[in-house]
N, C-alpha and C positions, 0 to 999 in steps of 0.2 A: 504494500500500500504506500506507505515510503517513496519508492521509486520513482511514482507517477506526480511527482511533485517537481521532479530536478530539471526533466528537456523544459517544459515552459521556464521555469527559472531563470534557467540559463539562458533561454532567447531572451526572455526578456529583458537580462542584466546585458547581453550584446547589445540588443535593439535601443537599450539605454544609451551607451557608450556608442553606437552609431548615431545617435540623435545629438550628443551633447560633444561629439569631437569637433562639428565646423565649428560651434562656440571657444571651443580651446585655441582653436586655429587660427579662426579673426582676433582673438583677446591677447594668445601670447606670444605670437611668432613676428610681427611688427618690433615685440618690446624685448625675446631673447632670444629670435632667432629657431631656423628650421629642426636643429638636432633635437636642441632642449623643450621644443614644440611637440616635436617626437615620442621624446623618452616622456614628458608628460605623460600624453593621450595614452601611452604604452603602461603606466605605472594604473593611470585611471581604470583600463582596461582591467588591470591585474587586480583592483582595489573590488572593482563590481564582481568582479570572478571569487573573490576570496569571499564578501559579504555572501554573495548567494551560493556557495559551496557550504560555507558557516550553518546556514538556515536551513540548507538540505539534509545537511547530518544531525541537525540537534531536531529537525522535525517539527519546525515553531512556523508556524504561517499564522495572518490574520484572515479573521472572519469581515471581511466587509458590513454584513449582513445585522450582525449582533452587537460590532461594534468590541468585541473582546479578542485579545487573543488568545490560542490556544493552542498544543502540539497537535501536530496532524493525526495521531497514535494516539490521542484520545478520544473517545467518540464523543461527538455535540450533544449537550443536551436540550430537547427540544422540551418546551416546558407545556403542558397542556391547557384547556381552556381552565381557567381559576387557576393557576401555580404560577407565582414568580419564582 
């Protein structure tokens, strides 16, 4: 169950860091240049890969819905009509 948490994860921490590299781009490469523009974008890269590798293993996602977070390994509690 686990598992089926990590491919979206992961796109989505790329599809991040494809979304926020032109911003690196325009912001720092004017002010230090193409390498250290680079090795940024390449560190941020590494930084979203590590945060969402972090959350794969320990199995903590949030709920949108409820508003709480929770481990994916525990199951929801859905609360019935009269129960908070």
């Amino acid at each position: 169950m686990e598992r089926q948490y990590r491919v979206p994860m992961l796109a989505m921490a790329i599809f991040l860091w494809l979304c926020t590299v032109p911003f690196v781009i325009l912001l720092l490469r004017p002010r230090i240049g193409s390498e250290a523009t680079l090795t940024v974008a390449l560190a941020l890269l590494a930084l979203y890969v590590a945060v969402c590798v972090v959350l794969c293993r320990t199995g903590h996602t949030h709920d949108c819905s409820s508003g709480e977070s929770r481990s994916v390994l525990q199951p929801r509690r859905d609360h019935g009509p009269g129960q908070l």
